[in-house]
PDB file of N, H, CA, C and O in Angstrom:
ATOM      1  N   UNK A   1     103.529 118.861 112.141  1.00  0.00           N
ATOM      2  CA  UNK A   1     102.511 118.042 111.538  1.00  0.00           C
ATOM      3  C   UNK A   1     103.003 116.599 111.444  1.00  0.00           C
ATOM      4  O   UNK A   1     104.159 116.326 111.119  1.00  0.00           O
ATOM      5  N   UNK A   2     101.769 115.386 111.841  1.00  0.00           N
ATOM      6  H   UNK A   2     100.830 115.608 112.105  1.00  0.00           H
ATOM      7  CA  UNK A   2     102.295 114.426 111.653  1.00  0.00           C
ATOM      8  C   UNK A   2     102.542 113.970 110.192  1.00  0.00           C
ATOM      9  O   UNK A   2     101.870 114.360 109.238  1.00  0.00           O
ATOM     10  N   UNK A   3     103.695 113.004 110.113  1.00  0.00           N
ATOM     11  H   UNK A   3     104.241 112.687 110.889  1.00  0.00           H
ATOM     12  CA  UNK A   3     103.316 112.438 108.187  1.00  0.00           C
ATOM     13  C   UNK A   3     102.777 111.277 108.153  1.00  0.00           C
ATOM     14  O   UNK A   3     103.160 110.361 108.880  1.00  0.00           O
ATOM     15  N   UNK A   4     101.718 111.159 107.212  1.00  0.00           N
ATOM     16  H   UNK A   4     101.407 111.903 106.621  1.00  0.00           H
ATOM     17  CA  UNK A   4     100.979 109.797 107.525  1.00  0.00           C
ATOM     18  C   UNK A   4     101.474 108.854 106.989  1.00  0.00           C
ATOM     19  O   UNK A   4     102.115 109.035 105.954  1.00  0.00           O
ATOM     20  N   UNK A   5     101.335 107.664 107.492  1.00  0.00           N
ATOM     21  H   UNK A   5     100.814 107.517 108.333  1.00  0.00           H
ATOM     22  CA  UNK A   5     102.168 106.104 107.538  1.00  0.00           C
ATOM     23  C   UNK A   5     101.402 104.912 106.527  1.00  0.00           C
ATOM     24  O   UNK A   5     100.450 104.212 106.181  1.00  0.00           O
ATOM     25  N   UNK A   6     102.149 105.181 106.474  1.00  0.00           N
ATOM     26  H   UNK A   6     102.922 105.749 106.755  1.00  0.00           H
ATOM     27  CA  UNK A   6     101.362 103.991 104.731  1.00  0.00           C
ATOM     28  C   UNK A   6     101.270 102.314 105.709  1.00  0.00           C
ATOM     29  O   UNK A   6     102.171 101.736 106.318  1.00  0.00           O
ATOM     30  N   UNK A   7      99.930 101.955 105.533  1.00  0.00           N
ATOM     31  H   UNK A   7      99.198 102.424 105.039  1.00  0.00           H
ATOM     32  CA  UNK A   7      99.436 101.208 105.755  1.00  0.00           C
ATOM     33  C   UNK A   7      99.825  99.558 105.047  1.00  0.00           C
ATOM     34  O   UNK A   7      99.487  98.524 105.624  1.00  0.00           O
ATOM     35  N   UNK A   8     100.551  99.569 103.772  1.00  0.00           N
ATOM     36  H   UNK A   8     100.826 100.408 103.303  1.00  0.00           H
ATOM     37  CA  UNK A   8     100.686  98.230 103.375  1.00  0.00           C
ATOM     38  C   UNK A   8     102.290  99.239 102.610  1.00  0.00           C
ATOM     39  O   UNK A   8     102.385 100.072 101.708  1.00  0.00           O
ATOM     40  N   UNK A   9     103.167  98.676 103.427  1.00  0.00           N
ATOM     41  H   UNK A   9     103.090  98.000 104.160  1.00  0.00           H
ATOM     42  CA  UNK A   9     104.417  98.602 102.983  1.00  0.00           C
ATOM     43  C   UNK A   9     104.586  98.627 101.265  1.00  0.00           C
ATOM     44  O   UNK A   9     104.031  97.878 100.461  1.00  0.00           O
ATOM     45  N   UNK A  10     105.878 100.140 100.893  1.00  0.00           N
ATOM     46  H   UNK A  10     106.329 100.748 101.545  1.00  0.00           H
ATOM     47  CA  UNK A  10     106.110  99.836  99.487  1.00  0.00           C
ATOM     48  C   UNK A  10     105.833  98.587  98.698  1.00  0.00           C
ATOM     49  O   UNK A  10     104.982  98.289  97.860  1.00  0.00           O
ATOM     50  N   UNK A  11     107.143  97.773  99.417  1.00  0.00           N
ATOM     51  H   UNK A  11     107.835  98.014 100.097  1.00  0.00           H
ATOM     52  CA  UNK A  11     106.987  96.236  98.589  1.00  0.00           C
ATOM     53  C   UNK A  11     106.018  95.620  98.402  1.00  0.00           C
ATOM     54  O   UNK A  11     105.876  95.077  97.306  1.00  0.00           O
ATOM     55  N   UNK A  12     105.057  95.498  99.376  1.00  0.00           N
ATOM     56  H   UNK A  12     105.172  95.938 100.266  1.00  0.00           H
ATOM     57  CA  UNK A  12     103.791  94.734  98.958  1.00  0.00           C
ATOM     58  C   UNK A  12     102.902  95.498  98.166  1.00  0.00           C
ATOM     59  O   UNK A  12     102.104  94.798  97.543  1.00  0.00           O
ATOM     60  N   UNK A  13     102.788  96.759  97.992  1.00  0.00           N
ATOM     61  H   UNK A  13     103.435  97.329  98.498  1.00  0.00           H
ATOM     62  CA  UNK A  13     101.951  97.493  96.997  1.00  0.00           C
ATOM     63  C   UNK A  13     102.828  96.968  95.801  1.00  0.00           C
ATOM     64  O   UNK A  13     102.112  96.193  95.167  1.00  0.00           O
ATOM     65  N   UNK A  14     103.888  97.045  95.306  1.00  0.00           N
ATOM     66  H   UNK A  14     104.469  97.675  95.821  1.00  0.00           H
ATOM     67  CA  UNK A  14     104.281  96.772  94.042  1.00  0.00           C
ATOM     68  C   UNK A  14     104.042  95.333  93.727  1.00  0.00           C
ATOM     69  O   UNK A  14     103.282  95.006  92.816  1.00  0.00           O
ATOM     70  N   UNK A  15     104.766  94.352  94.566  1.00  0.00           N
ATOM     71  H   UNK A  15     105.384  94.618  95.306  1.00  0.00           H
ATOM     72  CA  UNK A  15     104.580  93.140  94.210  1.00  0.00           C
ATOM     73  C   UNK A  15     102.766  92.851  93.904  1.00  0.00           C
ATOM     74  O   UNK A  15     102.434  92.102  92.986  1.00  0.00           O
ATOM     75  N   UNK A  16     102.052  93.320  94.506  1.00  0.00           N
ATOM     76  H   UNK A  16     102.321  93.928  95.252  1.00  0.00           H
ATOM     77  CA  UNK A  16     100.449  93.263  93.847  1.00  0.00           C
ATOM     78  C   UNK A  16     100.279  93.920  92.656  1.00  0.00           C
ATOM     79  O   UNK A  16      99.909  93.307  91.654  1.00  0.00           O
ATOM     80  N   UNK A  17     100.527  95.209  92.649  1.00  0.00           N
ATOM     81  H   UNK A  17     100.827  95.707  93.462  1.00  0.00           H
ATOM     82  CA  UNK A  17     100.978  96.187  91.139  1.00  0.00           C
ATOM     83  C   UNK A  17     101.100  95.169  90.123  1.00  0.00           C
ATOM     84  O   UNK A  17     100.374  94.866  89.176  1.00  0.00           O
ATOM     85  N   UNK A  18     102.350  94.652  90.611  1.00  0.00           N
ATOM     86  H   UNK A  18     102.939  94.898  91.381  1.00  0.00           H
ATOM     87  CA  UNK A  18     102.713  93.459  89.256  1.00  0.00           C
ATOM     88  C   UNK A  18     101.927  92.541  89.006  1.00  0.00           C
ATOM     89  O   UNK A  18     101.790  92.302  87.807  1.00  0.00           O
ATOM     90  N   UNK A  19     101.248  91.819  89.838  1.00  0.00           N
ATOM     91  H   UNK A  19     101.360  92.013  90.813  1.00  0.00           H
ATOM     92  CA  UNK A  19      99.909  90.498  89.629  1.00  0.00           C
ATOM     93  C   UNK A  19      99.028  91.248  88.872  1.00  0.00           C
ATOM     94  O   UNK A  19      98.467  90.836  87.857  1.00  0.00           O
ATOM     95  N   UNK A  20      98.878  92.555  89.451  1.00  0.00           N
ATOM     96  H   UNK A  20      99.334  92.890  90.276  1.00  0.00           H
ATOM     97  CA  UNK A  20      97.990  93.110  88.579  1.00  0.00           C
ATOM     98  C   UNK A  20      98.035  93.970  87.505  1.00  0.00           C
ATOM     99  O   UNK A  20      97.101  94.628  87.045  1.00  0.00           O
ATOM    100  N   UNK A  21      99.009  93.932  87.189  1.00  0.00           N
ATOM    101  H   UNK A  21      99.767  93.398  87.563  1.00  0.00           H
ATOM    102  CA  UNK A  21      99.139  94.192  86.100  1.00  0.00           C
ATOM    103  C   UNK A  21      99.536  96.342  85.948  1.00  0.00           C
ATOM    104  O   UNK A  21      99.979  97.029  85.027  1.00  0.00           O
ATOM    105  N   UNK A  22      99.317  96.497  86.623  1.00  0.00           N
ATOM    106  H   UNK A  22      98.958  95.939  87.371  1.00  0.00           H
ATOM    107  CA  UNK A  22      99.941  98.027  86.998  1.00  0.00           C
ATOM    108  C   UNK A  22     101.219  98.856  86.975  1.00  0.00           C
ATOM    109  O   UNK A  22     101.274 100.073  86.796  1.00  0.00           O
ATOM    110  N   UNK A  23     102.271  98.000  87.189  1.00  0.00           N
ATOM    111  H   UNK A  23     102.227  97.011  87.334  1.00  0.00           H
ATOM    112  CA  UNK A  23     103.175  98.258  87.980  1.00  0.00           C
ATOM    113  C   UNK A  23     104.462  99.118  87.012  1.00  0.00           C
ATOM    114  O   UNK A  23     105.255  99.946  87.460  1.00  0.00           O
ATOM    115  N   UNK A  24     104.327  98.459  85.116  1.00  0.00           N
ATOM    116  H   UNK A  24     103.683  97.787  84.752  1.00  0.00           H
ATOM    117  CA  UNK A  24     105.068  99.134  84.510  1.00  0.00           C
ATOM    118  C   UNK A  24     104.870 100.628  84.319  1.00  0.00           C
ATOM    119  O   UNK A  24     105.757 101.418  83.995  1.00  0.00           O
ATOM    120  N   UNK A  25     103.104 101.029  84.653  1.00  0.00           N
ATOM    121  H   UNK A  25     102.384 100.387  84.917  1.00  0.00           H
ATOM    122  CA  UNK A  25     102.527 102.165  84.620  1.00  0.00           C
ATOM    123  C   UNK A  25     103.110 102.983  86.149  1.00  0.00           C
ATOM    124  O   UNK A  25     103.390 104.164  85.944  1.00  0.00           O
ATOM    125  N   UNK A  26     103.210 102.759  86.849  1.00  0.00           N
ATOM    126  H   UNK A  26     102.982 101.800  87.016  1.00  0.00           H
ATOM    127  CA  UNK A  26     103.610 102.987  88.052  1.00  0.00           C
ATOM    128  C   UNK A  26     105.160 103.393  87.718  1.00  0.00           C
ATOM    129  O   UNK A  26     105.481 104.572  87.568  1.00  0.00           O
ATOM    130  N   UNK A  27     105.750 102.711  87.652  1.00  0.00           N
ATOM    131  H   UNK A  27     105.489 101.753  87.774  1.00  0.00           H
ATOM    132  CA  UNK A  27     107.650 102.603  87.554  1.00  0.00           C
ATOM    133  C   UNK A  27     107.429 103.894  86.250  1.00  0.00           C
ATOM    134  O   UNK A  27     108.175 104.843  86.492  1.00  0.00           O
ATOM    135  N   UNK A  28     106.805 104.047  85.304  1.00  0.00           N
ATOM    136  H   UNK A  28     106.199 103.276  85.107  1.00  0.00           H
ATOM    137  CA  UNK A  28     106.735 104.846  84.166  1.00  0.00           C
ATOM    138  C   UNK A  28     106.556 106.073  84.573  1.00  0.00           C
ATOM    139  O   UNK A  28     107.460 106.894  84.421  1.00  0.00           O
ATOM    140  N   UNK A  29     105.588 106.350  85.050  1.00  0.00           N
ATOM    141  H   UNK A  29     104.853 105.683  85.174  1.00  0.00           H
ATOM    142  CA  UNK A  29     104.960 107.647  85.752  1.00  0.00           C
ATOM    143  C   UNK A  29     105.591 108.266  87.066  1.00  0.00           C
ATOM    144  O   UNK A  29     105.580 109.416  87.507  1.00  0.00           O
ATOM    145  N   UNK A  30     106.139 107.094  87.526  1.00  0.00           N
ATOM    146  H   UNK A  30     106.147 106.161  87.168  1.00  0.00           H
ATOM    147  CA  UNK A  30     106.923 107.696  89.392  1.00  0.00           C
ATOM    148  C   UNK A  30     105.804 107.617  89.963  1.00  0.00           C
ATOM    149  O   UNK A  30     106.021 107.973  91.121  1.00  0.00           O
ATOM    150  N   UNK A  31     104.530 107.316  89.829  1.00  0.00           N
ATOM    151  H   UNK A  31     104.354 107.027  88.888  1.00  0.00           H
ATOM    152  CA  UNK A  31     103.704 107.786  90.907  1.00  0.00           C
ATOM    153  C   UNK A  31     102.478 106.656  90.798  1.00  0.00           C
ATOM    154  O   UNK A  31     102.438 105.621  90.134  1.00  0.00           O
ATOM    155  N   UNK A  32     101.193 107.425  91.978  1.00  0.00           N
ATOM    156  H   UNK A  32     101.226 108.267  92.517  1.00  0.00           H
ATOM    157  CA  UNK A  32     100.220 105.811  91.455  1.00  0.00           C
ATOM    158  C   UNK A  32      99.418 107.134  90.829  1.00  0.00           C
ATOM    159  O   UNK A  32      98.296 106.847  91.246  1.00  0.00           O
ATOM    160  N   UNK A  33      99.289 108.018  90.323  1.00  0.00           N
ATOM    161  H   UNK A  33     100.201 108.251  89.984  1.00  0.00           H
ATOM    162  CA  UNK A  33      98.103 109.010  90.087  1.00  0.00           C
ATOM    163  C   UNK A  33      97.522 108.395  89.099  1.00  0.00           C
ATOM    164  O   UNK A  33      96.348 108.690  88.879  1.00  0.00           O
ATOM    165  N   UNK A  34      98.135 107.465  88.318  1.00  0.00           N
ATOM    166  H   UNK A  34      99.089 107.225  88.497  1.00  0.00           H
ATOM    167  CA  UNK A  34      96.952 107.461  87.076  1.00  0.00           C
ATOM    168  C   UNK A  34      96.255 105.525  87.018  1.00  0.00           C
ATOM    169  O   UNK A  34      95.718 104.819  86.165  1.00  0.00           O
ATOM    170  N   UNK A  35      96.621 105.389  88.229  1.00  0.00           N
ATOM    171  H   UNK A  35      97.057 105.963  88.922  1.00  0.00           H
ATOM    172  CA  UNK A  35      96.115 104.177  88.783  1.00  0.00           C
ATOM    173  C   UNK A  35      94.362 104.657  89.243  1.00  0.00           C
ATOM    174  O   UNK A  35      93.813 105.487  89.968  1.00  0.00           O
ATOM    175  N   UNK A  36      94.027 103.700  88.436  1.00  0.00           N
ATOM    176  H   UNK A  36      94.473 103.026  87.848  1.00  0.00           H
ATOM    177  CA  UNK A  36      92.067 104.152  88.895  1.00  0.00           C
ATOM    178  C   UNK A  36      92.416 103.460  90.444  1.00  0.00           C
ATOM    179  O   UNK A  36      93.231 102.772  91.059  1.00  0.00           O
ATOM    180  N   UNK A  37      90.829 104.387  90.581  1.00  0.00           N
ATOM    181  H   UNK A  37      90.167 104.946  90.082  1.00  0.00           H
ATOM    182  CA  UNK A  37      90.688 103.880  91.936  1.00  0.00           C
ATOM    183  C   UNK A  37      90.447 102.141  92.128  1.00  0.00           C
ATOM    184  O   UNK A  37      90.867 101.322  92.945  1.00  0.00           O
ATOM    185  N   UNK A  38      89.454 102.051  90.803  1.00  0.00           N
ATOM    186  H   UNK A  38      89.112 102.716  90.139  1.00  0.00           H
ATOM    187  CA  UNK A  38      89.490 100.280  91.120  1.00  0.00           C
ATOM    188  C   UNK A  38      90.320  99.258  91.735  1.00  0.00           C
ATOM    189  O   UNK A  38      90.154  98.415  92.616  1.00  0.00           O
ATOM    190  N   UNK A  39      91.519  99.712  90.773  1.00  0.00           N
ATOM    191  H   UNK A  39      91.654 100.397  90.057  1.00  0.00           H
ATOM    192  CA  UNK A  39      92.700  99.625  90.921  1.00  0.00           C
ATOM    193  C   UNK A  39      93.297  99.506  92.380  1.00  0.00           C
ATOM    194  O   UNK A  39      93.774  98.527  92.953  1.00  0.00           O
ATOM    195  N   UNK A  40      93.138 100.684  92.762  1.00  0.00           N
ATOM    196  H   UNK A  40      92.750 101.480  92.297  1.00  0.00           H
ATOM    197  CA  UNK A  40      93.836 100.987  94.419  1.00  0.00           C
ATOM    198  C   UNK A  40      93.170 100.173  95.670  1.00  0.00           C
ATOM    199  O   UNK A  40      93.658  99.652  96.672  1.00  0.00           O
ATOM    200  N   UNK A  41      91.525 100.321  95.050  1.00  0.00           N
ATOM    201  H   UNK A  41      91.128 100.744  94.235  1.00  0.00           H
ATOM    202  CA  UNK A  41      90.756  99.053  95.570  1.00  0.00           C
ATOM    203  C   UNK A  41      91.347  97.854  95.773  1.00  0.00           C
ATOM    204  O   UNK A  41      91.606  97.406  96.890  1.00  0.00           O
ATOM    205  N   UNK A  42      91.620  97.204  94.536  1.00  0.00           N
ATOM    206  H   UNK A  42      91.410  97.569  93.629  1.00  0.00           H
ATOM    207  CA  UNK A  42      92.042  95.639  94.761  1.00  0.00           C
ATOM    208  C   UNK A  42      93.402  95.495  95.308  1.00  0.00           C
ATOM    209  O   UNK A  42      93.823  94.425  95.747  1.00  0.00           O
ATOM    210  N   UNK A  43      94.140  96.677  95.273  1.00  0.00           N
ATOM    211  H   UNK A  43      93.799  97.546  94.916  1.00  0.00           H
ATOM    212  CA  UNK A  43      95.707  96.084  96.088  1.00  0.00           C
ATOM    213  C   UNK A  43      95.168  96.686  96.925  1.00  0.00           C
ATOM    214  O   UNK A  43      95.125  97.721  96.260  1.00  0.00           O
ATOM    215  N   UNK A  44      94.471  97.096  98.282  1.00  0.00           N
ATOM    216  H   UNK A  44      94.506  96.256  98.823  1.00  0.00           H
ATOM    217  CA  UNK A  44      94.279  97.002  99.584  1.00  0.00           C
ATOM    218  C   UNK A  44      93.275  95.920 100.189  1.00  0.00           C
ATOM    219  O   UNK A  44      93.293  95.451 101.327  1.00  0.00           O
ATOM    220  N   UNK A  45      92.169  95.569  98.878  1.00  0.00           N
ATOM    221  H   UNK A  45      92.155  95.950  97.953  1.00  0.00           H
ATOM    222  CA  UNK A  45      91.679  94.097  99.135  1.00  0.00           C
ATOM    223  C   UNK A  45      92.642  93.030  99.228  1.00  0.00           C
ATOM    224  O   UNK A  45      92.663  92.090 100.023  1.00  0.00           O
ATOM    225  N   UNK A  46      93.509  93.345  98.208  1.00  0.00           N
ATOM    226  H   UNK A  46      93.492  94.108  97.563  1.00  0.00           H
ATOM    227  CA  UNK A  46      94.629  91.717  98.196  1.00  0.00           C
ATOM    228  C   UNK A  46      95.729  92.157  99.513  1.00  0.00           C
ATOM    229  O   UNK A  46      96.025  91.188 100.212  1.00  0.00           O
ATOM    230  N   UNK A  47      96.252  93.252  99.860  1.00  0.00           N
ATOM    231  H   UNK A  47      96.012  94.040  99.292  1.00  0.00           H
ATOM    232  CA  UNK A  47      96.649  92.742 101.128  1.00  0.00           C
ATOM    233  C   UNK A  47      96.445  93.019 102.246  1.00  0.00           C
ATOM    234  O   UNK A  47      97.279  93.290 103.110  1.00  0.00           O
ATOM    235  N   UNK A  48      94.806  92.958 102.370  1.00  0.00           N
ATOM    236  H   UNK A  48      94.129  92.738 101.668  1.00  0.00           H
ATOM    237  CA  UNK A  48      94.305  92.745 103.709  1.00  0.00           C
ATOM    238  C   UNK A  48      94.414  91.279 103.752  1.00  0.00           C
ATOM    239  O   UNK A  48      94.960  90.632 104.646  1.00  0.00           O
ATOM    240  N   UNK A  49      93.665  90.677 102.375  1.00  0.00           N
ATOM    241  H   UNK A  49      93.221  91.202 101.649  1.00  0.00           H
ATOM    242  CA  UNK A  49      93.496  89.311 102.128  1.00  0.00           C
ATOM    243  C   UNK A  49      95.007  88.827 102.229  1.00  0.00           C
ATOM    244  O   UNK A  49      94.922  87.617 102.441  1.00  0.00           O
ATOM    245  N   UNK A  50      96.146  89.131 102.187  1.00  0.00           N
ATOM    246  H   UNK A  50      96.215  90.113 102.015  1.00  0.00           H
ATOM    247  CA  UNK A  50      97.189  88.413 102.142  1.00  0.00           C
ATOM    248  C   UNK A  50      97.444  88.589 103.561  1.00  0.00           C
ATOM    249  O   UNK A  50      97.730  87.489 104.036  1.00  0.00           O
ATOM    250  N   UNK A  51      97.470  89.861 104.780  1.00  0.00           N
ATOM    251  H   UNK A  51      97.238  90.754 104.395  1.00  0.00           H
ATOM    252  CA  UNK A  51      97.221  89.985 105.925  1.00  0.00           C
ATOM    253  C   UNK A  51      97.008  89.047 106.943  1.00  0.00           C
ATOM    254  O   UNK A  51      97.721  88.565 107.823  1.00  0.00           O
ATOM    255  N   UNK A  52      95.429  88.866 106.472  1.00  0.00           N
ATOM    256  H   UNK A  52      94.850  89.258 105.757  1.00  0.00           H
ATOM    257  CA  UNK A  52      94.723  87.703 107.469  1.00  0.00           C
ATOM    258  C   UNK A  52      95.104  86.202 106.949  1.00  0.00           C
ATOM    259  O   UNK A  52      94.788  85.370 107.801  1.00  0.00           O
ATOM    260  N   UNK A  53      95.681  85.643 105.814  1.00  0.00           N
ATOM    261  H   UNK A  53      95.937  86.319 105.122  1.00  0.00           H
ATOM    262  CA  UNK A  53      96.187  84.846 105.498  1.00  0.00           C
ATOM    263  C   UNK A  53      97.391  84.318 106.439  1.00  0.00           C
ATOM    264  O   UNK A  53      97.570  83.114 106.625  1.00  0.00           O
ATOM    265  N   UNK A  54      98.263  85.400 107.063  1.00  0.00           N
ATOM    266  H   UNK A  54      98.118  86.378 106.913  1.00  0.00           H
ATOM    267  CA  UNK A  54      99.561  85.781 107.808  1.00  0.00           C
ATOM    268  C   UNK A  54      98.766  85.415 108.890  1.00  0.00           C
ATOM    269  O   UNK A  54      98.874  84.230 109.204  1.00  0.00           O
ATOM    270  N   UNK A  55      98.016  86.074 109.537  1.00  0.00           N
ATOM    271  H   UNK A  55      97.928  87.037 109.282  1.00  0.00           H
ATOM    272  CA  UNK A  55      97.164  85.851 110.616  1.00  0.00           C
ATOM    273  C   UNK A  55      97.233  84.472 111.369  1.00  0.00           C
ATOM    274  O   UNK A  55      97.722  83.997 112.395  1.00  0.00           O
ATOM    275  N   UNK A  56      96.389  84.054 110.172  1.00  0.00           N
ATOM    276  H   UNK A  56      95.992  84.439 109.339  1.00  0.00           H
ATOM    277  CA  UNK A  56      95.944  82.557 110.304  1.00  0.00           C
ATOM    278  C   UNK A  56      96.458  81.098 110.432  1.00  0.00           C
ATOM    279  O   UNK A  56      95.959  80.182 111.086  1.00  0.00           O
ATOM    280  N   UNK A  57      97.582  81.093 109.650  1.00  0.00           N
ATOM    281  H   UNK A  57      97.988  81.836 109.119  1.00  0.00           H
ATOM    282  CA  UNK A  57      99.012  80.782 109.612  1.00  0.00           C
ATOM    283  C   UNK A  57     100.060  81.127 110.908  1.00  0.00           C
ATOM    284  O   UNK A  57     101.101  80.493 111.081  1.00  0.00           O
ATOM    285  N   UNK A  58      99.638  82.176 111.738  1.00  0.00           N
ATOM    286  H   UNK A  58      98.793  82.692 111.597  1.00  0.00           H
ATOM    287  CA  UNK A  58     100.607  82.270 112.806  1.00  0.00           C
ATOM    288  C   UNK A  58     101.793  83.177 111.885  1.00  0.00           C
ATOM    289  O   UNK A  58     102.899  82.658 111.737  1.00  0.00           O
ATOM    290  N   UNK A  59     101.635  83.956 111.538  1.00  0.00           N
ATOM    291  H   UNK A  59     100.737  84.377 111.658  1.00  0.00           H
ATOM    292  CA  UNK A  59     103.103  83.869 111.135  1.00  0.00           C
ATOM    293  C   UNK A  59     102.924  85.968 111.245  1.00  0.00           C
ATOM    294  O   UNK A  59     103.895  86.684 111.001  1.00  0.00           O
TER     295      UNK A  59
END
């Protein structure tokens, strides 16, 4: 079986965690389970948005 590949690297899920305010809940728990979905929403909005930022920039 394949294992599936996380799409936005550890580090950048946490470093958003932390902007948003998540992240002591995260480090507390070991896990994202009690992260709402809203939640999971806006750190894959913020780094798509940080993504195409990279993009655009060349970089």
């Amino acid at each position: 079986m394949k294992k599936n590949k996380s799409l936005i690297s550890e580090n950048l899920k946490y470093e958003i965690a932390k902007e948003l305010g998540v992240y002591d809940q995260v480090k507390k728990d070991g896990n994202w389970k009690n992260v709402s979905s809203k939640t999971c929403g806006q750190i894959v909005s913020k780094a798509i948005e940080i993504a195409n930022r990279s993009v655009e920039h060349g970089h």
